[in-house]
N, C-alpha and C positions, 0 to 999 in steps of 0.2 A: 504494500500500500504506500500508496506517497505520502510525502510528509505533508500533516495538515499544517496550514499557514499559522501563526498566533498575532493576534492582536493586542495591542496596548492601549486602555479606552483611562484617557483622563477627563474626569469632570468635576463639577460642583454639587457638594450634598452638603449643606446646613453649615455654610462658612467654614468649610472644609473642602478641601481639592485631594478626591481618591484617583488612585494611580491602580487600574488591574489588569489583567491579561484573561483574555479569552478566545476560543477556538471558532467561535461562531458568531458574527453581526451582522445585522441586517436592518433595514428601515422596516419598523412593523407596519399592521397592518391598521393600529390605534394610528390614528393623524398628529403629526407632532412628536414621536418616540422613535426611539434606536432600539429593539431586541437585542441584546448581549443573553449571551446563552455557553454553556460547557468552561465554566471561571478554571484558570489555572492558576494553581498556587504552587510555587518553590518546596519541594517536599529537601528538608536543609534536615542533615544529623548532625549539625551545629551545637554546640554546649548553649550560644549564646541563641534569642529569642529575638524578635522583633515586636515590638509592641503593636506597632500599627500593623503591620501584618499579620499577625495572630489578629488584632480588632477586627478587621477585614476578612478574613478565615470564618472566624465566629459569625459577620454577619450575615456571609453570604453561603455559609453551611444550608443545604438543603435547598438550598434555591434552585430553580431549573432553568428556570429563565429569569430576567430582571428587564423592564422597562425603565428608558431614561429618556428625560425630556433633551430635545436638540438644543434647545438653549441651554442646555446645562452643559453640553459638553464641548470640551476644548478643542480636545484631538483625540484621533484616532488614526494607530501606527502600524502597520504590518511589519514585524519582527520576526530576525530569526528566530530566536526562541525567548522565551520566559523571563521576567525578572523578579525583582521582590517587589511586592506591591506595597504600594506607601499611603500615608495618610499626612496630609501637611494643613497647615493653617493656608486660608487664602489672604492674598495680597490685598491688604488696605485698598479702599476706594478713595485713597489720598494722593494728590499730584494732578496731574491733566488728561490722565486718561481713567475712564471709569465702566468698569463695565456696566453690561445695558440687564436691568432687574427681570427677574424671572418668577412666576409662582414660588411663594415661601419664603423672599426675601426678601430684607425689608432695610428702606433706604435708611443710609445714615445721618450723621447728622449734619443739618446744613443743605441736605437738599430737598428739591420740591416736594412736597408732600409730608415732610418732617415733622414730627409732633414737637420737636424741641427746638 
């Protein structure tokens, strides 16, 4: 069998920017979503742990598929193979460039719409 290709899907989840790998994406068939499907995680006999990859293991245990909204995601990379998947803080909406709000996010302060 050839080798299936893997992908690297980075997005936005709750002011957090997840970094995973997956064997399967596709535009669904929901209007507005990316399918990610078949999650690959780093199987490591490492002494040492990842925290956010373990977090990321745990949350997507059991998942078969996962829908993501397109505005949520950054990129998506076709790679040779696999890396560790990460969980990072996202980047202040501070400076000149800001990105553009998505469901569940909620502006900061100083801009339109701001309670403060």
């Amino acid at each position: 069998m050839a080798n299936q290709p893997v992908y690297k899907v980075i997005f936005h989840n709750n002011n957090q920017v997840f970094e995973v790998f997956a064997r399967q994406i596709y535009q669904s068939d929901m209007w507005g979503f990316i399918e990610v499907e078949e999650f690959v995680f780093g199987e490591r006999s490492q002494i040492l742990v990842d925290p956010s990859e373990e977090k990321l293991k745990n949350e997507f245990s059991g998942v078969v598929r996962s829908y993501i909204p397109l505005q949520a995601i950054i990129r998506i990379d076709e790679v040779d193979k696999e890396g560790p998947c990460k969980i990072s803080e996202a980047p202040s909406s501070e400076g000149n460039v800001s990105r553009l709000p998505f469901a569940g996010s909620r502006p900061g302060p100083g801009h339109a719409g701001s309670e403060e």
